[in-house]
C-alpha positions, 0 to 999 in steps of 0.5 A: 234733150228734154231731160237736160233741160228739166234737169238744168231747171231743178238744180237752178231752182235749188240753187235759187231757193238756197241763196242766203242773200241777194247777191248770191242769188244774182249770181245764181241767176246770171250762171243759169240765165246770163249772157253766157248761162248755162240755159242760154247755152242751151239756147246755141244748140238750137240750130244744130237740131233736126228742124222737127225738133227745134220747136219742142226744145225752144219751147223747153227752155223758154219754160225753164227760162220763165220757171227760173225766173219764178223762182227767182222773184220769190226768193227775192221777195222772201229776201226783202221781207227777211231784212225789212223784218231784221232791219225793224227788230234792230231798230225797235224801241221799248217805249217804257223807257225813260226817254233822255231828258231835253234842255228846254230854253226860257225867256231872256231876261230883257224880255222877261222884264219888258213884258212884266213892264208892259203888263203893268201899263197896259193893266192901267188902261195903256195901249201898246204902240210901235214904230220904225227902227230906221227914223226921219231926223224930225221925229226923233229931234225937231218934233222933240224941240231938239234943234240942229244946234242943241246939245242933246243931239250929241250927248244921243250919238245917232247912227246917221243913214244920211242927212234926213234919216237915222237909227232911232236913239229913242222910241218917243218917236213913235209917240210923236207919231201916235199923236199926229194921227190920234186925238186926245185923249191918248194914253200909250207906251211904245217899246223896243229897240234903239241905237247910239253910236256909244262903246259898250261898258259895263253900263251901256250898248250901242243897240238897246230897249227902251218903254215910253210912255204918255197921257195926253187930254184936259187936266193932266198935272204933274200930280198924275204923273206922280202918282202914276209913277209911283203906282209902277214901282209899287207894282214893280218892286213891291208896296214898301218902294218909295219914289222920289223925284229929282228936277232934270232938264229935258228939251221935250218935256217941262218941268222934267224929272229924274225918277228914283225909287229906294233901294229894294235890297236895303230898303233906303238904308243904303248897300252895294247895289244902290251904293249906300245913296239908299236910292236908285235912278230908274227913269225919266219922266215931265210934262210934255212941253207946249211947242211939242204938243203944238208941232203934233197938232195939239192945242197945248191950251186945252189939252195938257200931258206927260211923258216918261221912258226908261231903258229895260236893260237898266231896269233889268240890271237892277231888278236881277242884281246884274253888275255888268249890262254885257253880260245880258248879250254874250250868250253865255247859258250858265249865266242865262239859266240863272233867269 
């Protein structure tokens, strides 16, 4: 009997050692040692054996039982290894190749020029100042001298949350409130995102960027803001750029001005990108009125200043040739990768 049993344990062991893959291992396994294995079999014949022999021969085919399982669990391991060491040299890498070249993004170009213009301030001694997006009505019109009834309100198409709270239409708020809680002398620009109620064209958004600016102490004249004005679009468009200042009227400033600079493509002698007029309006500029000054809780009797504020995207419409400002948002990468 014992012999059966031995015999049982070596063709299992060889079956065992032979299997090529897990799943005629399991099988071999479940035909020597299942429910219905062969060694298990064995295990039924034990009540028909003389009681003086049922003990050596339970004993035999527990010890084949656990031999087979031995051998079981290591051809399992050399298995697993097996197909960890196939899986590896499948999926190994010759590192010396070249490597598949990644596109790599760049800059917007309203961000390229916005931070070109905020370097060129803050090179001139400004701070960097920001505000909220969602704006009182009294910063962004009544500090401003603008009025319930003037025109101005209108003319900026303000997206209304409800009577007392809006989308800036401009960033001067935030300088208005630069001015209530620092005193003179101030020298900062503000910048970032506005909002009017406008159709987008080839010439505007509803969702845009302005930098503004302003200089607040004793003995600030138009002169300085001349010059100051001048130094920008020298640093912007080159030495030979010329400025010129045309009157305008802006209620938060006075005197006002319109800022135009000669044309950087032809110099002043006129062509299609300043459309033969040889200059190009680039921002708005003044002396900040007196009742602004007063409502910010600035004696306009002793100290003076002026401000200005100019819309990136035009800036960056000029700067970059562009003909369209929508184009600068249509996500469009063959027209981006041109920046």
């Amino acid at each position: 009997m014992s012999e059966a049993i031995q015999k049982l344990q070596e063709q299992a062991g060889q079956a065992l050692t032979a299997a090529p893959d897990r799943e005629r291992l399991a099988a071999v396994r479940r035909e020597y040692l299942g429910k219905d294995g062969l060694l298990t079999r064995q295990m039924r014949r034990l009540r028909e054996l003389p009681q003086e022999e049922r003990s050596a021969f339970g004993a035999a085919v527990n010890a084949a039982k656990r031999r087979i399982e031995e051998i079981f669990e290591e051809r399992e391991k050399l298995l697993a290894e097996k197909r960890l060491e196939e899986r590896l040299a499948s999926e190994r890498i010759d590192v010396t190749l070249p490597s598949t070249r990644i596109q790599a993004g760049h800059t917007h170009p309203v961000t390229q020029v916005m931070e070109e213009i905020r370097e060129i301030f803050i090179g001139m001694g400004y701070e960097v100042v920001e505000g909220p997006e969602v704006e009182y009505d009294y910063y962004n019109f009544e500090a401003l001298n603008i009025p319930d009834d003037h025109p101005q309100r209108e003319e900026q198409h303000p997206f209304n949350v409800d009577e007392n709270v809006l989308l800036r239409t401009q960033t001067t708020p935030v300088e208005i409130r630069v001015m209530e809680r620092q005193r003179p002398p101030i020298c900062a620009i503000a910048s970032g995102r506005v909002f009017r109620a406008q159709e987008a064209d080839p010439g505007n958004l509803p969702n845009f960027h302005q930098i503004e600016g302003i200089v607040i102490d004793k003995h600030i004249t138009f002169s300085d803001l001349k010059g100051t004005m001048s130094a920008f679009a020298r640093h912007m468009w080159g030495d030979l750029t010329r400025v010129r200042f045309r009157p305008y009227k802006y209620p938060y400033n006075e005197p006002s001005a319109r800022v135009d600079v000669s044309c950087f493509r032809c110099g002043g002698a006129g062509c299609p990108v300043c459309g033969g007029a040889g200059w190009i309006e680039i921002l708005g500029c003044g002396m900040i009125h007196p009742r602004v000054l007063s409502m910010s809780g600035i004696d306009p009797d002793v100290y003076s200043g002026f401000g200005f504020g100019l819309d990136v995207e035009r800036i960056t419409m000029l700067k970059m040739e562009i003909d369209d400002i929508r184009l600068l948002y249509e996500n469009d990468e063959s027209f981006l990768s041109q920046f």
